[in-house]
N, C-alpha and C positions, 0 to 999 in steps of 0.2 A: 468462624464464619457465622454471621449474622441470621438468624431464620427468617426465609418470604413468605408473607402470605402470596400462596400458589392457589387461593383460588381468582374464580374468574374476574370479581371484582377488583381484587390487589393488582392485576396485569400492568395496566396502564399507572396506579400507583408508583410499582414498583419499578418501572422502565422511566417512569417522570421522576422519581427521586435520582437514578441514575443519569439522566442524558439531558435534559428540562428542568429539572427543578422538582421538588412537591408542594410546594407551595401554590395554591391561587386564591392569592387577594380579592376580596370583595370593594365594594364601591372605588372611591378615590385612588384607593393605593394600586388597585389590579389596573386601574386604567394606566398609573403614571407607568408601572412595570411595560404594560401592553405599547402606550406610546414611545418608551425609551427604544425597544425592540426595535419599532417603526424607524425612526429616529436613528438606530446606529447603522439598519441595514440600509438607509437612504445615506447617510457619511459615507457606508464603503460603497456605493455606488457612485459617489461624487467622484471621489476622492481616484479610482478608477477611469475615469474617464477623464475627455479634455475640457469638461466645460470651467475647472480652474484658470486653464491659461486662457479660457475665450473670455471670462467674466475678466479676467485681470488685465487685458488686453482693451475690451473697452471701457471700463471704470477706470485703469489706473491704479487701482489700488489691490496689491496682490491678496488674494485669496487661497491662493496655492497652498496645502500641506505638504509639509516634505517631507520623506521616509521617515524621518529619525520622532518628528511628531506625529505624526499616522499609530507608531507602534506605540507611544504613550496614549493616545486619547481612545487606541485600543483596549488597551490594558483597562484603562478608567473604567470604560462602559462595561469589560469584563467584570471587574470588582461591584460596581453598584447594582448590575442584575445582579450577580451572584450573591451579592447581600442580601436581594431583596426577594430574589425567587427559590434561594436554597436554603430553607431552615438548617439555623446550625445547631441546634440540640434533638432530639427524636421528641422530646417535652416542647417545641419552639411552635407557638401557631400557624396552622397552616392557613386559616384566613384572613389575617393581617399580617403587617410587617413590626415587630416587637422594636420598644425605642434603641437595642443596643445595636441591632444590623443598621438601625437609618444612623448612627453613630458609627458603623466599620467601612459604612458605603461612603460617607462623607468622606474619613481622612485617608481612606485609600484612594477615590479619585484626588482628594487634596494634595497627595502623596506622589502621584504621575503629572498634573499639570503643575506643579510647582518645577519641573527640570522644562517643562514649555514657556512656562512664563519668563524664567531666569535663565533661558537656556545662555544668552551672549556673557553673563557675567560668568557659567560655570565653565563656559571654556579659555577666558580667562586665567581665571583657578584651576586647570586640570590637575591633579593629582596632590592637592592641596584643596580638601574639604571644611569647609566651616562647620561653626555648630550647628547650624540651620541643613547646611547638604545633612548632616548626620542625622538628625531628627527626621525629616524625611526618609533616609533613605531605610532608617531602622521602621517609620513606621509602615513604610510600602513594602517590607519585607514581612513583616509582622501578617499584614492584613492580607498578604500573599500567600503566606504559609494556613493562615484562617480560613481564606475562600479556597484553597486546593482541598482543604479537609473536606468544607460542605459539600463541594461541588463533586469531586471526586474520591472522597475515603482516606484512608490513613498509608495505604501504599504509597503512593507518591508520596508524599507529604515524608514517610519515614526516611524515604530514598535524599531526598532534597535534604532533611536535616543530618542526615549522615555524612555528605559531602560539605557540607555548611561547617560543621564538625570540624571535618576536616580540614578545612581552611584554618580555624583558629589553634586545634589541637594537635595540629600533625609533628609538633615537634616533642609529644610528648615522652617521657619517658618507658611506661609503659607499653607503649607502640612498639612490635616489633619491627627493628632495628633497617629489615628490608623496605618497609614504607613509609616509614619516618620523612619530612618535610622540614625545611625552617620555619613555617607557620608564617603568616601574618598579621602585623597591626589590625586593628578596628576598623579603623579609619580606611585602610590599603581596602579592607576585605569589600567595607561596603561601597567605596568609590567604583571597584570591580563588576559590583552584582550588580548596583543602580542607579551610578550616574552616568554612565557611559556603558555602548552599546557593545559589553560585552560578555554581562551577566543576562539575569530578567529581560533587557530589550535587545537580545542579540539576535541573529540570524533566525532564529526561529520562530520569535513573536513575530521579526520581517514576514513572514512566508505566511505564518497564520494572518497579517493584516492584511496583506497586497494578494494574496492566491487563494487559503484557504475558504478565506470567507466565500469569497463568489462563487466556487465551485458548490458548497455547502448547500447556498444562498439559491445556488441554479436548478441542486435536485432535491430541494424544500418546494420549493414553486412549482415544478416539473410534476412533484409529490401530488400538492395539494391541486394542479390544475385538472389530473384523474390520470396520468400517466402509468402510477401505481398500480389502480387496479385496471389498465387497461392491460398491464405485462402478464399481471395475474392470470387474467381471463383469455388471452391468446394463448398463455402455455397451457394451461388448460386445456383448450379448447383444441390445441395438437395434440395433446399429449396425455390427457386424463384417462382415451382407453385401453391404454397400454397397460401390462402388467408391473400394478403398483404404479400406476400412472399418476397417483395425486404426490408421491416422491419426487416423480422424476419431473413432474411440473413444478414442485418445488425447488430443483435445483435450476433449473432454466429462469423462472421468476428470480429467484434471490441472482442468480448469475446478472439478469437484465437488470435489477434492483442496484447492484454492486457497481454499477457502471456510474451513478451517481451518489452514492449511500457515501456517507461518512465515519460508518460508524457500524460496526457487526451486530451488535446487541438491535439496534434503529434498525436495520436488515431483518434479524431475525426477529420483531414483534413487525412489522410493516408486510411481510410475508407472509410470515407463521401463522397469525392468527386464522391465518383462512385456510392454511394446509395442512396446519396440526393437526386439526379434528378430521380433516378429509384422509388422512393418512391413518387416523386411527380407525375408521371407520370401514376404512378398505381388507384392515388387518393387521398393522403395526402396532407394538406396542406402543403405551405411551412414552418410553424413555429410546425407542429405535425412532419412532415421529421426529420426536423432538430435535435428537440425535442428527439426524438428515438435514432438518433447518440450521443445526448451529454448522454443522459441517460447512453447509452452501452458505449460510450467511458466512461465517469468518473467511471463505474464500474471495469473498465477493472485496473484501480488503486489498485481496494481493494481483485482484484484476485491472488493467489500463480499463479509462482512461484515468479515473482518477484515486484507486488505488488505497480509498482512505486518506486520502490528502495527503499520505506520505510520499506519490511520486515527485511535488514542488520540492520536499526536503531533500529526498533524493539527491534531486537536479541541484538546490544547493551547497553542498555537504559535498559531493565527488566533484562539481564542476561538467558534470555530462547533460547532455543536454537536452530539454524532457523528450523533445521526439523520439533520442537514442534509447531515453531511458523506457517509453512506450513498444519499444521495439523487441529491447532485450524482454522484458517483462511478459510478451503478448504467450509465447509458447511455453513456459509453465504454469501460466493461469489457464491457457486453455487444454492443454492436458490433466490438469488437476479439476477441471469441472467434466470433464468426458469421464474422468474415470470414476468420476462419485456417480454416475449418472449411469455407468456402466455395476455399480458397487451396487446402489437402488434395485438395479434391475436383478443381481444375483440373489439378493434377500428375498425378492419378491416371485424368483424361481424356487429356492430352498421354503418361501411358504404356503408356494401353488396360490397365488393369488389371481385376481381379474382384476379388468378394468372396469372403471365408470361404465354406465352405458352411454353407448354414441345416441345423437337424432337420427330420427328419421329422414331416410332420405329416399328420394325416387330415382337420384342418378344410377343412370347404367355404372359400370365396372369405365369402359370407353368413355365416357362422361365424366369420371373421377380423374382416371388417368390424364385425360387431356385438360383437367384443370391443376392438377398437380402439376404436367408439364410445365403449364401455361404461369404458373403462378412461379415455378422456379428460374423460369426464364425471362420473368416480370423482374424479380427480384434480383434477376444478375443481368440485368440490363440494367437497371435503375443502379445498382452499385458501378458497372462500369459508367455512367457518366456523371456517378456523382465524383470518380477519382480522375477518372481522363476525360469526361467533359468539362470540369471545372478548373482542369491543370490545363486543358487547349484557353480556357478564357482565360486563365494567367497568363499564356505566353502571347495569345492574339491581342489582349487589350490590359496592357498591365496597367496603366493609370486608368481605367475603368472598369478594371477585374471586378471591384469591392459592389459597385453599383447595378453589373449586370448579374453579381451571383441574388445581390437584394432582391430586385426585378423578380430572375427565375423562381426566387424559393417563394415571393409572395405569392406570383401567380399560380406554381405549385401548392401553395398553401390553399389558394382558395378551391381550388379542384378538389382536392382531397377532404373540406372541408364539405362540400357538395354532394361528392359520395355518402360520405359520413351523415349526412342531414336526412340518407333515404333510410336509414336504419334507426330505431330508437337508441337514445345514452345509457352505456354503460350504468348499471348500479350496482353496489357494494351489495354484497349476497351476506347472508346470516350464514356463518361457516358451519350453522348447528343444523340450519333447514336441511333436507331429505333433496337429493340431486335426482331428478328421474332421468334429466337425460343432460349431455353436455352442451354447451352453446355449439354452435357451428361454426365452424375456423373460419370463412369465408367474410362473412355475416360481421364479426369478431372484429377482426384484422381492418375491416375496413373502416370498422367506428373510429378508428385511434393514431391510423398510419403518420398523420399532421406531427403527432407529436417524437416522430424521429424526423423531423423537420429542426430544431436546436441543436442536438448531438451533431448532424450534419455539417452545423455551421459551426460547432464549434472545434470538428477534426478537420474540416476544411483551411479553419483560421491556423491551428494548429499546422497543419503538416502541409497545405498546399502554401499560404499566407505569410508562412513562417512569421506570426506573430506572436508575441510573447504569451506565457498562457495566462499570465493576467488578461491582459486586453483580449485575447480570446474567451474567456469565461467571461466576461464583460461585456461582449457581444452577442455570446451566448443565452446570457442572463438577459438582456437586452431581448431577444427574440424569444425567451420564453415566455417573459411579461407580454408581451405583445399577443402572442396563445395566450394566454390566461385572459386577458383582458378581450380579446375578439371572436375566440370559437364558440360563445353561445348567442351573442346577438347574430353573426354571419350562419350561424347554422338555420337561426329562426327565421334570419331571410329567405335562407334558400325552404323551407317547409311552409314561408307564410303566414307562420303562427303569430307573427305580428308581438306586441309587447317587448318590443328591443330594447328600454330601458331596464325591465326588468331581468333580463337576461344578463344585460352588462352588470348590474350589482351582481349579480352571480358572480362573475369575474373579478368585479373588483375586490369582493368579498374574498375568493379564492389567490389569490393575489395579494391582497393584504394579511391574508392570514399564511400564505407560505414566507413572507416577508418578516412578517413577525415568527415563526416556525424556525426561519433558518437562523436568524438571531440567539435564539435560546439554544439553539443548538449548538452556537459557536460559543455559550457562555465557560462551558468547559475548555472547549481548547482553547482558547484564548488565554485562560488561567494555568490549562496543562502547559502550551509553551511558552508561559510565563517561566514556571517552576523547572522548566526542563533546562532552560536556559541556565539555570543554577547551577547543574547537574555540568553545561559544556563549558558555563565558564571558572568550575572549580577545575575541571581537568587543562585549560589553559593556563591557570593560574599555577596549578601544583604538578603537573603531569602526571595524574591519579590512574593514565592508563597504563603507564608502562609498571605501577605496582601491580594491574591486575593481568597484567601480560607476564608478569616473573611468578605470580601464583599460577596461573593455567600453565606453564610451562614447569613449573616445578611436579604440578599434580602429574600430568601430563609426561613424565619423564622421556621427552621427546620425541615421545609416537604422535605425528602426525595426525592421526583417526581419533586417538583417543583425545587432543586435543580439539577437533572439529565437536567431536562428542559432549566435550566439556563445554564451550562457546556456546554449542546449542542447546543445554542443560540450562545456565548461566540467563539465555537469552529468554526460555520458559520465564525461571523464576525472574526477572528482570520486567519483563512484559505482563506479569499478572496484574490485573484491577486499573491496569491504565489505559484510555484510548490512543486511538491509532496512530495517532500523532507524535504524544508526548512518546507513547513504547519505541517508535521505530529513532527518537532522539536519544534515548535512553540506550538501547542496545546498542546503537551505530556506535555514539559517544564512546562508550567501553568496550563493546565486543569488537568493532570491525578493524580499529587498530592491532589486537592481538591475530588475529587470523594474521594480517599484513606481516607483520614483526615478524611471527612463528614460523609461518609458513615460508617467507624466503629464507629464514635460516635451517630451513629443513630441506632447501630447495623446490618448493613449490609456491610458484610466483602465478597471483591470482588478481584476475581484470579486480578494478576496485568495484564495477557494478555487482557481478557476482559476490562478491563480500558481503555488501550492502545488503543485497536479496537475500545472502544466506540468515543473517541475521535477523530482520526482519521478518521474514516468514516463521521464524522458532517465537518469534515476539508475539506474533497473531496469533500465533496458536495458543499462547496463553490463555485466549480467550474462551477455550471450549475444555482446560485443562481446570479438571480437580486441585484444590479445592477454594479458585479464585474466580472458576472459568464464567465472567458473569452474562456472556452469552448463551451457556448451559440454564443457569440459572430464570434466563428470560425465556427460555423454549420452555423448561418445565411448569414456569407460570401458569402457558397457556395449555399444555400438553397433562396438567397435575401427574406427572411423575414424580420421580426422585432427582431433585437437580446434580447430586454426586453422579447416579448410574447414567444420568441424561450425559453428562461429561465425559464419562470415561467411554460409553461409545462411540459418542461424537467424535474423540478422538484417534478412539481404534478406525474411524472412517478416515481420518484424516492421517494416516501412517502415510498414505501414499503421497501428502503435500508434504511430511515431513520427511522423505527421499530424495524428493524432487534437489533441495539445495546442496545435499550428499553429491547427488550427480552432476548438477555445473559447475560445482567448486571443481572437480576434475575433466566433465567434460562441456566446455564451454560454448559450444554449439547449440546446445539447446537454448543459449541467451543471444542464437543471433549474431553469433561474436566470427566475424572473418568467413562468413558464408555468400555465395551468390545464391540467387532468387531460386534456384532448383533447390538446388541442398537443402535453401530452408523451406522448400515444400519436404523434400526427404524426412529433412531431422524431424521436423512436425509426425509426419507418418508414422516412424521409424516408435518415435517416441510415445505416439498414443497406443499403437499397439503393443508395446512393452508395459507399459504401465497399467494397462488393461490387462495384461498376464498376469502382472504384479497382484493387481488387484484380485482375481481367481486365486493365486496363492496363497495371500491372506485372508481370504473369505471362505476358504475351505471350498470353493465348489464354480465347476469351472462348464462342462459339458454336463455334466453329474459331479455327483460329489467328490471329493478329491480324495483319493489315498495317500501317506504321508508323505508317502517316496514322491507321489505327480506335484505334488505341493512344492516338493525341493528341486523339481525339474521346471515348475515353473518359473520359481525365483530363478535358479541358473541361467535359465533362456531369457528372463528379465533383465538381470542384469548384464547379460553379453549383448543384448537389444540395445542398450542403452550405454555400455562403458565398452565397447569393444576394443578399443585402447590398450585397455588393463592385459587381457591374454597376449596381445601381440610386444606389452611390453616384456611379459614373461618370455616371452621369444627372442626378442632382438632386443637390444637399449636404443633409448630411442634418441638419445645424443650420441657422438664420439668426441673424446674428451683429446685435448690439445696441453702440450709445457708451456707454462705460462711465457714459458720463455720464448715462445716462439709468437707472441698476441698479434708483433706487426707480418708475419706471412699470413697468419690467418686473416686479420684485417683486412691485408690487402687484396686476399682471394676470393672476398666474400661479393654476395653478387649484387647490383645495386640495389638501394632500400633493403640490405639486406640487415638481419639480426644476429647479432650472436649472446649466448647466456655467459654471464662469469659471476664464477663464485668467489668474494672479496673477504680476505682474511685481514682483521687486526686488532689493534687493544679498544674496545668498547670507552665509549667517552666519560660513561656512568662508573662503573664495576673496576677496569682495566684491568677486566681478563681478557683474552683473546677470545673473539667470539668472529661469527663467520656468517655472511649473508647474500644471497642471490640477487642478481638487477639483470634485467634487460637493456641491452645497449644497442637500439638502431644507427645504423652505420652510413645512411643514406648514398649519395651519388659516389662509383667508384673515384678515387684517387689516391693522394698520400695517403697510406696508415696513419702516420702520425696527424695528419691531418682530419680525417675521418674521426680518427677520435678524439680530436680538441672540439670538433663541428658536433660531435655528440655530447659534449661537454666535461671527459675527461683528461686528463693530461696523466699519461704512463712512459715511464723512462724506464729500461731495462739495466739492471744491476747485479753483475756476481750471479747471471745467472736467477736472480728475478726478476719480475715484473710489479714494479712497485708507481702506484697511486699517488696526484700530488692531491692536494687537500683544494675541492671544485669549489667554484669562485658565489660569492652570493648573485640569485639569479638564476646560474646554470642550472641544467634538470637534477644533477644530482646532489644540489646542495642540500635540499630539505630531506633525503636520504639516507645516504652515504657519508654526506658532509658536518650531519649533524648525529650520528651511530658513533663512528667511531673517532678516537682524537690522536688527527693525526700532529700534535707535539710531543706523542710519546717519541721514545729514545728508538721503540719499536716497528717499522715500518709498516702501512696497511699497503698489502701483496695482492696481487691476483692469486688466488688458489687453483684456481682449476677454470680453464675455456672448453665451454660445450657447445658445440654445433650440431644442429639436427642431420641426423643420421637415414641412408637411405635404405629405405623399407617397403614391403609390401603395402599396401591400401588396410587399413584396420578393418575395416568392413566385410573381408574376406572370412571372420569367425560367424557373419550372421549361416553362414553354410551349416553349419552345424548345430548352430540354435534352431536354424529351422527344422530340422533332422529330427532332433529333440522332442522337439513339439511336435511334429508329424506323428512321432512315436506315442504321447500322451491321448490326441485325439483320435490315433487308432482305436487306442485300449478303452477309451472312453466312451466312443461312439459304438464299439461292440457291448460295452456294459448297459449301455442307453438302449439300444436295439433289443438286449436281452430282458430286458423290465420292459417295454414296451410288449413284446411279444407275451411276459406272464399276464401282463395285465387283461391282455385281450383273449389270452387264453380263460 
């Protein structure tokens, strides 16, 4: 690992060599950089919207780009900034552009528009490349693997050429023998990676050019309009005189930061800087400081709406669909910021600290209360008609829903803009100045309210709209420029101050520079799911996963746990030095298939989103993990600790994100999965007060301090909070298992839409050994058995006494399964092994009886030990 300069100067250095670039060109060259920025993020705005079909519509002459050239002209603009803003040697100037980048910027965009230019002759040729496709496509691969170095490091970059590797050498001899390949021609590899979209320009350059950008693009602008520090200074300004309040203001700021952040490392310098030193100042060290920002910023990854851009991948990757995917998503991200926030707050008891001091104030106690009331009932008014005012205007005026929600939000905009114009603007505070007293929440809140005016419209487009979340980030982005561009000359209206041109360059200033902001931002991931694509389409091309699915299974000697164990190890080291993006590609691609495989042949059949999320979440956490975590790294910058010790706390704070996918891979309610609107107020509850024990438990100190035994009775009562399941399995099974031989009574018994589980034995397609695998088979509207289950897509005849499987047709549900595991022209027949139907049993929830017990018993003993130190002290 590389040494940073960690003092105060290198911060910004060292976060622009990683996320921006470290380069900034002086005269001609910094402009052309600064205008291309301009220039790509007005394409993906174009290109977004309808004004191609309007212009082509009255000119005649189409202007339309179409997906497949969108994700090349993407790429392009990725390769010539990154040529031009990422020095490629650490000896490379940083204030010019040296002549071999303006030489790697050339034939790498020459390299992508060459499949746009000829795109009609290369589908002609499919799968028959000229020397011309080859020269291309070697030197777009070339300048590929170049600008993933500059832009992002040599992890990626080693990941990519290992599977590159692997394509050409996998038949070699040396290879053991289990994941050995036929290999492929030159020609086959590179037709694969880069003339067709199913290397480099496959689904995930799609999603970075069509999704990621605008979202990127939406809270770069959002950023740079003051939204930033407006989140800052509200948590603050709630929460600063709390104990260890500049902490827990940090997790709330990074939490509201995450809600548009791209990026954890961007999270934690866009926060941190202002809360590191406030943190240290109150009493933290500098590596527990630090520790708290990386913890909240890497969470801020795995929160809706936009999750680190990885919810769009998500959504394309399982096929579920983003709102579901916001939904399952919502109740571990927000348990996992309650209990960091709950975590803050125990450190901050174990080190007797205070708060900030509050302002002055003249309100009565009655005066406080009734603005508290007032303001929480401001605020749950205003959320109820932002959900069912705005779902009544859908239903009363659907063909002019779109125009009256415009209407409402401007003339709510101007209001709020009115308020805001009686208070002075927000300024960025020296995080080194001496605080004598906090702002006032009132005061605060109301400079800035306008700018959850966007967010608004863009979960409205989302989830009332059902619009895609391109076009919704599109809209979104759309109404933030519009803020950027109108809240200082309309403020000056309303105060008088007169000089409204000059105000508006303030915006347009702020405005063009979050425009160009979010550009450089996306110069990385553009490039990462370039490279990542490598990565999905080596494994379509060789099936690279199921060698790494017969490794975890071998290590693994088919313990279940110990396999989840392994995935999540795997997904650490997997995830290290990559952003958000590329990691959740990366892991998905390899990890989430083995979970799949494993676990139904272990009989545990797991929703695909929870796969996904378990993955995933072990991927982010690389980022605060020794010795790559380089969000550790950017906290200790600002924080001058030690970037290792900054990590490994970080991490011990984040034990409790990494439980959280332990628990939905078995219990799946906490992703929302098959619950009505109570329950999932329940599981919510259920789940933050578990994880808050948790957190006690591993924090040593709970009412007081914890003795080891209360520690082991918290996790106990933690864990029964959260998996109550597990005891009551030990109790009862929670199937009852059926002879295959009898599949059509049961069929026929089962009640409608109803499910039953079977375990399917036979010779594996690959191996032809017998191997054996679990499926769910919904059974839908009573009728024939036989019928039921062709309508589910299998076809079973019973023989001698079994239950034997025909081979499900291309199409059905279980071809891509069952159909393609095992081969049914062996001599050997694929059987039902075993029918399981769920079993009746008490309510699982009947053991929280005795957790409570438990616990009652803990806060006795504790509360009497509290009581008894209190009472010496005052003696």
């Amino acid at each position: 690992m590389a040494k940073h300069d960690l003092s105060k100067d290198g911060v910004d250095d060292f976060v622009a060599q990683i996320e921006t670039g470290g380069r900034n060109a002086i005269g001609w060259q910094g402009k052309l950089i600064a205008y291309t920025t301009l220039i790509w993020a007005l394409f993906q705005l174009y290109i977004a919207s309808n004004l191609p079909f309007w212009l082509t519509d009255i000119t005649g002459v189409s202007v339309i780009v179409t997906n497949s050239n969108a994700r090349l002209i993407h790429l392009a603009f990725g390769f010539f900034l990154g040529s031009l803003a990422f020095p490629l040697f650490k000896s490379s100037p940083r204030n010019r552009v040296p002549w071999y980048d303006w030489a790697l910027a050339a034939i790498g965009v020459a390299a992508c528009l060459y499949i746009v230019v000829l795109r009609n002759e290369i589908a002609v040729r499919a799968g028959l490349p000229t020397t011309g496709d080859l020269v291309a496509s070697t030197i777009g691969m070339l300048v590929l693997g170049v600008t993933v170095y500059r832009t992002l490091g040599l992890p990626l970059l080693i990941v990519a050429c290992v599977f590159v590797s692997y394509v050409f050498f996998g038949n070699a001899e040396w290879l053991a023998e289990a994941i050995q390949w036929k290999g492929a021609s030159y020609g086959k590899a590179m037709w694969h990676f880069w003339m067709q979209n199913e290397g480099v320009f496959g689904v995930a350059l799609g999603v970075s050019a069509t999704l990621i950008f605008l979202f990127v693009l939406f809270g770069s602008i959002l950023e740079k309009a003051g939204a930033g520090n407006y989140f800052i200074k509200i948590a603050f300004a709630l929460l600063g005189h709390l104990r260890g309040g500049p902490a827990k203001a940090a997790v709330v700021a990074s939490a509201l930061s995450g809600m548009y952040s791209g990026s954890s490392i961007a999270n934690t310098v866009t926060t941190g800087t202002f809360t590191i030193p406030l943190m240290k100042r109150t009493g933290f060290s500098a590596e527990k400081a630090g520790a708290v920002e990386v913890a909240s910023s890497t969470n801020g990854q795995l929160t809706p709406p936009v999750m680190g851009a990885a919810a769009f991948l998500i959504a394309e990757f399982t096929g579920i669909s983003y709102q579901d995917i916001l939904k399952h998503a919502l109740v571990p991200a927000l348990v996992s910021y309650i209990a960091l926030f709950y975590i803050v707050h125990l450190e901050a008891m174990k080190m007797d600290l205070k708060g900030l001091p509050k302002p002055p104030s003249t309100r009565t106690f009655a005066n406080k209360l009734i603005g508290f009331l007032g303001g929480f009932i401001g605020i749950s008014l205003l959320g109820m008609v932002v959900y069912f005012g705005l779902g009544w205007v859908k239903v009363a005026a659907p063909d002019a829903a779109f125009t009256i929600v415009a209407v409402g939000c401007t003339l709510l905009y101007l209001l709020l803009l009115k308020l805001a114009s009686k208070t002075p603007d927000l300024i960025v505070d020296d995080p080194d100045a001496p605080i004598l007293a906090l702002p006032k929440a009132g005061e605060t809140a109301i400079t800035g309210l306008y700018y959850i005016l966007p967010i608004v419209i863009l979960i409205w487009c989302i989830i009332i709209e059902r619009l895609s979340p391109a076009l919704s980030a599109f809209w979104a982005t759309i109404a933030m420029i519009i803020v950027s561009l109108t809240q200082n000359p309309i403020k000056a209206f309303f105060r008088g101050s007169g000089n409204y041109w000059g105000a508006f360059k303030i915006g347009l200033c702020d405005w063009i520079a979050g425009m160009m902001a979010g550009s450089r931002n996306m110069i990385s991931i553009a490039v990462a799911t370039g490279a990542a694509g490598i990565i999905v389409g080596t494994i379509s091309l060789t099936g690279a996963h199921q060698v790494v699915g017969e490794f975890v299974e071998f290590l693994s000697g088919g313990s279940l746990i110990l396999m989840l164990i392994l995935v999540a190890l795997m997904s650490l080291i997997l995830g290290m030095g990559l952003p958000t993006t590329a990691n959740y590609i990366v892991v998905s691609s390899l990890m989430a298939p083995v979970i799949i495989t494993l676990g139904a042949q272990n009989g545990l059949l797991v929703p695909l989103i929870a796969v996904h999320l378990f993955v995933f979440y072990f991927g982010i956490l690389a980022d605060d993990t020794p010795p790559v975590g380089l969000a550790a790294f950017a906290a200790a910058a600002i924080s001058k600790g030690d970037p290792i010790k900054t990590g490994i706390q970080g991490f011990a704070y984040d034990i409790r994100t990494a439980l959280l996918p332990f628990l939905f891979i078995f219990n799946t309610e906490l992703l929302l999965i098959d619950v009505s609107p109570m329950k999932a107020i329940f599981v919510f509850v259920v789940a933050v007060f578990a994880m808050m024990l948790f957190a006690s438990a591993t924090q040593g100190y709970f009412l007081v301090r914890n003795k080891k035994w209360e520690s082991a009775l918290l996790l106990l009562v933690a864990f029964t909070l959260f998996r109550p399941g597990y005891w009551l399995d030990q109790v009862s099974p929670p199937y009852d298992s059926a002879e295959p031989s009898k599949i059509y009574e049961v069929v026929g018994q089962a009640t409608p839409d109803g499910v039953i589980t079977m375990v399917i034995s036979g010779p594996d397609f690959d191996s032809g050994e017998i191997e054996s695998t679990t499926i769910l088979v919904p059974l839908g509207q009573r009728s024939d058995a036989i019928e039921r289950l062709e309508n589910a897509g299998l076809s079973v005849t019973v023989e001698d006494g079994f239950a034997v499987i025909g081979e499900p047709l291309p199409g059905t549900p279980f071809f891509e399964g069952i159909g393609k595991t095992f081969d049914f022209y062996d001599d050997r027949p694929v059987r039902i092994a075993d029918i399981l139907t769920r079993s009746e049993r008490v309510v699982k929830e009947v053991f929280y009886i005795p957790a409570v017990l438990l616990l009652g018993l803990v806060v006795f003993l504790q509360r009497r030990r509290r009581t008894a130190v209190a009472r010496h002290q005052t003696a």
